[in-house]
PLY file of the C-alpha trace (Angstrom):
ply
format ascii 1.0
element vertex 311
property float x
property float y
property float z
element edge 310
property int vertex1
property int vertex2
end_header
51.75 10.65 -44.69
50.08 8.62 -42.04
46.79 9.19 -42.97
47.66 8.06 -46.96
48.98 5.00 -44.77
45.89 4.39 -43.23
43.62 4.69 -46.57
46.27 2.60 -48.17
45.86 -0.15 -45.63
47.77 -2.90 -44.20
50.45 -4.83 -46.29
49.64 -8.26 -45.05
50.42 -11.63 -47.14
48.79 -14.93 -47.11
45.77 -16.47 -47.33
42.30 -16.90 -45.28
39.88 -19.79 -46.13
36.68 -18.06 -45.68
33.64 -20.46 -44.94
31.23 -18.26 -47.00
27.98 -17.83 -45.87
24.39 -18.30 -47.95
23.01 -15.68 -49.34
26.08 -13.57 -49.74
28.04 -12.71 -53.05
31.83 -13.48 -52.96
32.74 -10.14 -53.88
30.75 -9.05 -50.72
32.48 -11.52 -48.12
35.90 -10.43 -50.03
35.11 -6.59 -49.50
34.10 -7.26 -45.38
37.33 -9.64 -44.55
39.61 -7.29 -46.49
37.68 -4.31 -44.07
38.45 -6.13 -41.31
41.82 -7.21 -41.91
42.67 -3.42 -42.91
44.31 -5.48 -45.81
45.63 -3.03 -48.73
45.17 -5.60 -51.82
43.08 -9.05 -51.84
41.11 -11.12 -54.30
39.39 -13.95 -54.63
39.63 -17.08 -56.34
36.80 -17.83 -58.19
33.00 -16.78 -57.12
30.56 -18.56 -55.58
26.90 -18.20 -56.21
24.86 -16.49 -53.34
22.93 -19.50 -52.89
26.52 -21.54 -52.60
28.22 -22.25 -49.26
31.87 -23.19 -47.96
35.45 -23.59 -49.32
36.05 -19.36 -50.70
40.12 -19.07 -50.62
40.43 -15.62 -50.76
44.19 -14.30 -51.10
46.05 -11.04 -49.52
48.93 -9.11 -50.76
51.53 -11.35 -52.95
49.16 -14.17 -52.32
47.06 -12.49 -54.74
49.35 -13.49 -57.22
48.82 -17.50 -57.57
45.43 -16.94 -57.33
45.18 -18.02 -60.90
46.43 -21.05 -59.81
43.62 -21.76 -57.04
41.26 -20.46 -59.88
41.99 -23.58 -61.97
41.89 -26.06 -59.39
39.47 -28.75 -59.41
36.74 -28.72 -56.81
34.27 -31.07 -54.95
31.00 -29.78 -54.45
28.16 -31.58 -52.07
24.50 -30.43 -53.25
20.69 -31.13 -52.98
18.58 -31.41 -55.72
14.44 -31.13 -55.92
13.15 -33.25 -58.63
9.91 -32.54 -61.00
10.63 -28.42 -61.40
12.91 -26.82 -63.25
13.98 -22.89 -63.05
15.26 -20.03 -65.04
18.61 -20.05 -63.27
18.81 -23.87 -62.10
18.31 -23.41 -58.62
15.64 -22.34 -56.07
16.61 -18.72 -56.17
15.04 -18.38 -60.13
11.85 -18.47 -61.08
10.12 -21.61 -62.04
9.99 -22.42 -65.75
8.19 -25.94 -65.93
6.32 -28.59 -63.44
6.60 -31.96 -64.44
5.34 -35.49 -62.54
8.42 -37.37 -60.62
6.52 -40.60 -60.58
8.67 -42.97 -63.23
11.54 -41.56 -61.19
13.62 -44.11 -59.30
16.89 -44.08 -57.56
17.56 -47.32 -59.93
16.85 -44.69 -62.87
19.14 -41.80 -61.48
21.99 -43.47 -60.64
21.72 -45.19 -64.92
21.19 -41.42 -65.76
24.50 -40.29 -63.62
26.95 -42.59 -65.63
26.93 -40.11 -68.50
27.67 -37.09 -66.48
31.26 -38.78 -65.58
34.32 -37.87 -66.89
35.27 -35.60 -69.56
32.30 -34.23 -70.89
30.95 -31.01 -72.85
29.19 -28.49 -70.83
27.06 -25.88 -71.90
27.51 -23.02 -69.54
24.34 -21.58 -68.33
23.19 -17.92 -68.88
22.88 -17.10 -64.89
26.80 -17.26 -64.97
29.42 -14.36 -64.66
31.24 -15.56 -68.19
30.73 -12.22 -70.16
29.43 -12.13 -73.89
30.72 -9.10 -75.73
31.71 -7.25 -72.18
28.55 -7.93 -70.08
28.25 -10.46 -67.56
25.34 -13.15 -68.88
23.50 -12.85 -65.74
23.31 -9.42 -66.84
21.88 -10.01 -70.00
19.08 -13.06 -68.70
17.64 -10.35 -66.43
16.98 -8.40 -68.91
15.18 -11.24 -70.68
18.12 -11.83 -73.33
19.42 -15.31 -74.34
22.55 -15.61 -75.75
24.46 -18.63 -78.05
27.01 -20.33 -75.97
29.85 -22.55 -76.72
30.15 -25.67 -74.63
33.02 -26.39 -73.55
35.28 -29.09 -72.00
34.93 -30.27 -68.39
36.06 -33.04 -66.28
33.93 -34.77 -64.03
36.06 -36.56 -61.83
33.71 -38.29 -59.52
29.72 -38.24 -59.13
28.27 -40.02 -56.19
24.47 -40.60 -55.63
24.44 -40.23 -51.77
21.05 -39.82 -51.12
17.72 -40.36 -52.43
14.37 -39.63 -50.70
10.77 -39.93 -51.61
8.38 -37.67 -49.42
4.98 -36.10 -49.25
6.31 -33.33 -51.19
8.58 -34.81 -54.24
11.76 -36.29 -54.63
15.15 -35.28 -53.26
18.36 -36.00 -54.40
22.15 -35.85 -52.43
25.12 -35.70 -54.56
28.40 -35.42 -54.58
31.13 -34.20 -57.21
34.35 -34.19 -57.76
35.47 -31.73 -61.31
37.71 -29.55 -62.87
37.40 -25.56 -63.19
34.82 -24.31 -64.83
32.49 -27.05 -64.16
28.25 -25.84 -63.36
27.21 -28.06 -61.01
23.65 -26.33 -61.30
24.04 -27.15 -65.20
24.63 -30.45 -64.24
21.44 -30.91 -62.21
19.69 -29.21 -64.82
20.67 -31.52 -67.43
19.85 -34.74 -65.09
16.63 -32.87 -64.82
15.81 -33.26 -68.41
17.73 -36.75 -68.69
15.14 -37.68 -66.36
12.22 -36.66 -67.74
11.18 -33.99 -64.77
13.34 -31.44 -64.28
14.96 -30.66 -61.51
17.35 -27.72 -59.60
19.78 -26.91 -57.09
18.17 -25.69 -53.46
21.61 -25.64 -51.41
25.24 -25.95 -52.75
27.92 -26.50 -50.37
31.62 -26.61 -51.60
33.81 -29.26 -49.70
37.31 -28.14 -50.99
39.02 -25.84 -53.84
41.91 -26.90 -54.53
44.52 -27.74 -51.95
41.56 -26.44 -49.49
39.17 -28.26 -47.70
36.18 -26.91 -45.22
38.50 -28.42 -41.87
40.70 -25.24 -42.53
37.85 -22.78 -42.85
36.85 -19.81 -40.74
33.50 -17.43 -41.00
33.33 -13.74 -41.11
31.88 -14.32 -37.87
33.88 -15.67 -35.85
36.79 -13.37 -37.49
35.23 -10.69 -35.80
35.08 -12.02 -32.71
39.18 -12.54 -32.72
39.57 -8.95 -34.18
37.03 -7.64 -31.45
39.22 -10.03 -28.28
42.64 -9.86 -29.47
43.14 -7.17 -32.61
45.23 -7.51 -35.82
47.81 -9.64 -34.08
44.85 -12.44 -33.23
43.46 -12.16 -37.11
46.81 -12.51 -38.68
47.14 -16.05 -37.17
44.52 -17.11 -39.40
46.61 -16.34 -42.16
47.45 -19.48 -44.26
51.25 -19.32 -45.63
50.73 -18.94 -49.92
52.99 -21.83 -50.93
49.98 -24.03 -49.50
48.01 -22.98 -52.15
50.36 -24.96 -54.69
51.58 -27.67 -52.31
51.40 -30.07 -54.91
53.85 -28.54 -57.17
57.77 -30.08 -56.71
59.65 -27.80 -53.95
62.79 -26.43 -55.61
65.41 -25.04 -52.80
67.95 -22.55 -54.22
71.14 -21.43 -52.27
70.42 -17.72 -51.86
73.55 -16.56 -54.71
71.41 -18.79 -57.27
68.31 -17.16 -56.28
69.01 -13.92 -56.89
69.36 -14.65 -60.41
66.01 -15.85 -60.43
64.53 -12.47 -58.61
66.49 -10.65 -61.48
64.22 -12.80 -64.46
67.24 -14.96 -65.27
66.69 -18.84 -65.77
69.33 -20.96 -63.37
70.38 -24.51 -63.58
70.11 -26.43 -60.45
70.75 -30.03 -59.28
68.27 -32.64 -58.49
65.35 -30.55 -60.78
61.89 -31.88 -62.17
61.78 -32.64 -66.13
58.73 -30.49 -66.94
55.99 -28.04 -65.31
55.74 -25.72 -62.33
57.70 -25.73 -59.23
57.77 -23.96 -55.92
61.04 -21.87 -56.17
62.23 -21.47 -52.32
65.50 -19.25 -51.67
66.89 -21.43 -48.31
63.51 -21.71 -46.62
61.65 -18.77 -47.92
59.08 -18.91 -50.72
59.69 -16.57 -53.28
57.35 -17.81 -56.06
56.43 -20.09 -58.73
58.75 -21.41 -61.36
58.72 -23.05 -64.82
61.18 -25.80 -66.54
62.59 -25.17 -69.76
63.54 -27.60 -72.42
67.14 -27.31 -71.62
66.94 -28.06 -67.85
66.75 -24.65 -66.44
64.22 -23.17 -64.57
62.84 -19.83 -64.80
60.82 -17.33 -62.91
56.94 -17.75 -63.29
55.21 -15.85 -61.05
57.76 -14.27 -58.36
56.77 -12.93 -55.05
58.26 -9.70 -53.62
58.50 -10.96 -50.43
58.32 -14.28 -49.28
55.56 -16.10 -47.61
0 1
1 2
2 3
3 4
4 5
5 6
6 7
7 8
8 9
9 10
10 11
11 12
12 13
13 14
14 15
15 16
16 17
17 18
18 19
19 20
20 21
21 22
22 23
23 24
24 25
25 26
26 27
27 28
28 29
29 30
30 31
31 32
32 33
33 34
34 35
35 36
36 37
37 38
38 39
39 40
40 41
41 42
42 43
43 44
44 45
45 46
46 47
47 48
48 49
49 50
50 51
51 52
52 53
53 54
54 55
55 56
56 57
57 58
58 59
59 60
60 61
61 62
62 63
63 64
64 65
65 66
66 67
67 68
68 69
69 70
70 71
71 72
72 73
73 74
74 75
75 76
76 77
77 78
78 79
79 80
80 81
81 82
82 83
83 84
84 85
85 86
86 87
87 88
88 89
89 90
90 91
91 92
92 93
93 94
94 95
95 96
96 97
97 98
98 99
99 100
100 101
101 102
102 103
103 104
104 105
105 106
106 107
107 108
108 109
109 110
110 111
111 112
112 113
113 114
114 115
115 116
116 117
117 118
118 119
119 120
120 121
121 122
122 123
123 124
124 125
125 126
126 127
127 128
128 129
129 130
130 131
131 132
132 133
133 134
134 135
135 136
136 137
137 138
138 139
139 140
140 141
141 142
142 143
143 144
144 145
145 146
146 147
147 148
148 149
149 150
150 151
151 152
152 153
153 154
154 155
155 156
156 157
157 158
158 159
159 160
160 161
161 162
162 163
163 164
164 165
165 166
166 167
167 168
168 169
169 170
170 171
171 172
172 173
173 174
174 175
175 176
176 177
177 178
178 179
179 180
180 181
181 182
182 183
183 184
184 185
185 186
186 187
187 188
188 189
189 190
190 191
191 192
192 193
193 194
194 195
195 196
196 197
197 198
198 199
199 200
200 201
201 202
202 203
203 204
204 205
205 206
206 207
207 208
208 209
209 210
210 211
211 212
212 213
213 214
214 215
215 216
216 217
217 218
218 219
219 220
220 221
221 222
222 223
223 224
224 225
225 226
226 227
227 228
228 229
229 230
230 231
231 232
232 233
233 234
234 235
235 236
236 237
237 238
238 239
239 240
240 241
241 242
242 243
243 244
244 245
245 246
246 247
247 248
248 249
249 250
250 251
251 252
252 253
253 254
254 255
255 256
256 257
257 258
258 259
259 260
260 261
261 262
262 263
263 264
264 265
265 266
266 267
267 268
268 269
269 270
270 271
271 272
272 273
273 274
274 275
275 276
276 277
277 278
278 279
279 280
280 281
281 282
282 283
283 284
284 285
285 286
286 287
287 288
288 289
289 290
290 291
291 292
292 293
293 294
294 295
295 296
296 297
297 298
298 299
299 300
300 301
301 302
302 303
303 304
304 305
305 306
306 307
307 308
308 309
309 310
C-alpha cells in the first residue's frame, strides 16, 4: 500500500508560477516541477514556445481544475524583433524563407504600420502552432513539409507599444510590447508587420510579463526550486504554493454560511443575499474556497466548477 502511495504521489493543491526557462518546452518544465514536488496530478495553462520565456502558471491537484480559466486569460508579452528576414516558423529558431533590404524602414513607418494591429482584429494562426487539424498538431504536419488551410479567427489586441527601435551595423531591431486576449500569436503578429513593412521580419526572444492574474514579480525557476527542496524538503517547496482562488481574483467573492454551502457541494443552486446579477463568482463556504460558481436568470447561483477540498 505504501509503495502504490509513493507511485501515486503527493496530493498537494495550489499553484506555482514557474519562470520558464528558454529553450525548454512547457510540457518539459511541467513534468520536472511536478517530479520535484512529488505532486500526483498537475497541468499547465497554456504552452509556451521553447524559444518563449516567463509567466508559465502551472496548477496542482484541484487547482488543475480552473485552469481553463487561466487558459483564457489575456496576456502581455514583451518581444524583440529582427527586421529584413523572415522564417518558416516566425522566429529565429526556423529556417529562413526570404532576405529583404530594411532601408525604407523607419521607426516613423513602424509605429503608422502598428495602428492596424490594435484592437480586435482577425488572426491567421500560423502552422508552427499546437492547434491540431484533423488530430495532428500543425507543427507536426509543417515538419513534414505540409501546409494546411486555416481559419482566422478573432483576437483582441489590447495594447501595442513601440518601445524600442535601433539601427545597427547589422539591421534593424525592434522592442515591443503587447497587451491581448487568448489565443493571440505574437510571432504571427511580427510576421505580418514583417510583410506590412515591406521586409520581413521574426521573433528572436519572447518574454511573457503576466498571464492572467500573474505577473513575473511572483515567479520562481526550476532552479532555484531545487535549491529549497535540496535545504529545506517538501515543507520549504510547498510555501511556494500560490492559494487557487488567486487565479480568478477578479471574479465577485460570494461567502456562504456553511448549511447553504452544502447544498452547493451536493449540485443544487442556492439563493443568497447581496449576489452579482450575471457571470462567475468565487463560491467561499465561511473562509474556505470551494470553487467557482455561475448566476442564473432567477437569482440563484449554482455550482460551476467545485473543488473537493478547499484552497
Amino acid at each position: 500500500m505504501t509503495q502504490r502511495r509513493r507511485q501515486r504521489g503527493r496530493d498537494i493543491n495550489g499553484i506555482i508560477v514557474l519562470d520558464k526557462a528558454k529553450g525548454a518546452s512547457s510540457n518539459a518544465c511541467l513534468q520536472e516541477v511536478k517530479r520535484l514536488f512529488g505532486a500526483e496530478k498537475a497541468g499547465h495553462t497554456g504552452a509556451l514556445d521553447p524559444l518563449a520565456t516567463g509567466v508559465l502558471p502551472l496548477c496542482f491537484g484541484e487547482a488543475t481544475k480552473i485552469s481553463q480559466f487561466l487558459l483564457d486569460s489575456d496576456k502581455r508579452y514583451r518581444t524583440t524583433v529582427r527586421l529584413g528576414v523572415r522564417t518558416d516558423t516566425f522566429d529565429s529558431e526556423g529556417a529562413v524563407i526570404s532576405e529583404r533590404a530594411v532601408d525604407a524602414v523607419t521607426r516613423e513607418r513602424v509605429e503608422l504600420e502598428l495602428e492596424q494591429f490594435r484592437g480586435d482584429i482577425e488572426q491567421t494562426p500560423p502552422m508552427y502552432s499546437a492547434l491540431k487539424h484533423n488530430g495532428t498538431p500543425l507543427y507536426k504536419l509543417a515538419r513534414a513539409g505540409q501546409e494546411v488551410e486555416r481559419q482566422a479567427r478573432p483576437v483582441t489586441i489590447y495594447a501595442l507599444e513601440l518601445l524600442n527601435y535601433t539601427e545597427s551595423d547589422t539591421g534593424k531591431t525592434l522592442e515591443l510590447e503587447i497587451f491581448c486576449s487568448k489565443g493571440t500569436y505574437v510571432r504571427s503578429i511580427v510576421d505580418d508587420l514583417g510583410e506590412a513593412l515591406g521586409c520581413g521580419g521574426h521573433v528572436t526572444a519572447l518574454h511573457r510579463l503576466q498571464a492572467g492574474a500573474f505577473d513575473e514579480s511572483q515567479c520562481v525557476s526550476i532552479e532555484r526550486l531545487k535549491e529549497v527542496k535540496e535545504a529545506g524538503g517538501y515543507e520549504a517547496l510547498d510555501r511556494f504554493l500560490v492559494a487557487a482562488d488567486e487565479a480568478v481574483a477578479d471574479l465577485p467573492r460570494v461567502v456562504l454560511p456553511s448549511m447553504t454551502a452544502d447544498y452547493v457541494k451536493q449540485g443544487q443552486a442556492v439563493l443568497v443575499r447581496h449576489l452579482p446579477e450575471s457571470g462567475l463568482v468565487r463560491l467561499y463556504d465561511e473562509d474556505e474556497f470551494i470553487g467557482i460558481g455561475i448566476m442564473l436568470d432567477d437569482g440563484r447561483v449554482a455550482p460551476r466548477r467545485l473543488f473537493a477540498t478547499g484552497q
